[in-house]
N, C-alpha and C positions, 0 to 999 in steps of 0.2 A: 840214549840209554838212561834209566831210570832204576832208583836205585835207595837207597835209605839215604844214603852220604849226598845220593843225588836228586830232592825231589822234583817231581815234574805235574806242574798243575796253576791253579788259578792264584793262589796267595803265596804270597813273597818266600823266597826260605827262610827266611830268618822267623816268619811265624811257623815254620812245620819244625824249625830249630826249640824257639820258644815250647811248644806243643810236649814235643820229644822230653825236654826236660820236666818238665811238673807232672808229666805220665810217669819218668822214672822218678823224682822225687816223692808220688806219693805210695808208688811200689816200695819202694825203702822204707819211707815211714811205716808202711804196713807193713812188712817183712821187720822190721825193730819192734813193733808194737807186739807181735805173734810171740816175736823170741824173748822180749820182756814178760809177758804173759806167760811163757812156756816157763821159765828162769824162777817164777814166782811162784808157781804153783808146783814142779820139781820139787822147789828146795823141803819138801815134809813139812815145812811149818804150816799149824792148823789153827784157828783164832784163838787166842785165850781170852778169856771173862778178864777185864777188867776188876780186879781189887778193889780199887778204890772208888769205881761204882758201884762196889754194894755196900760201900760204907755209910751212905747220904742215899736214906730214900723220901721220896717227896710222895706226900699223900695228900688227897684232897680233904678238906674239911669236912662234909659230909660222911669217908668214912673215919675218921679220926674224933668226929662227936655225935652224939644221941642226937636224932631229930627234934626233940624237948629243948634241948641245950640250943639246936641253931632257932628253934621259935621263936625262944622266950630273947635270944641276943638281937634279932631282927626288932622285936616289938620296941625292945630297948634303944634299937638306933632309932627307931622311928618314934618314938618319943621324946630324944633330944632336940630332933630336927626343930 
């Protein structure tokens, strides 16, 4: 008679033992992962905008000076060289 507690077939039980466990450990991690996920997005919290990144904005150079202004500073590096 054959059975879950009891298997019957070509590999050892103790690998259909092995097997049994990491099928249920990775059913649990899934089923924690689902209810963490569920738990997070329940709780009404919605993203807020960070403050303090809109205190520091970083702009490139280009828009921040006249194409005149980066020419004439290029010509300038390139005649120090």
């Amino acid at each position: 008679m054959s059975g879950l507690l009891r298997p019957v077939g070509p590999v050892p039980v103790l690998v259909y033992w092995a097997e049994g466990a990491l099928v249920f450990g990775a059913a649990m991690m899934l089923v924690i992962a689902v209810a963490l996920r569920i738990s997070d997005t329940s709780s009404g919290s919605t993203a807020q905008p960070n403050p303090s990144a809109s205190a520091y904005s970083v702009s490139s150079p280009t828009t921040s000076m006249s194409p005149a202004k980066l020419a004439a500073k290029r010509k300038a590096k390139n005649r120090i060289r």
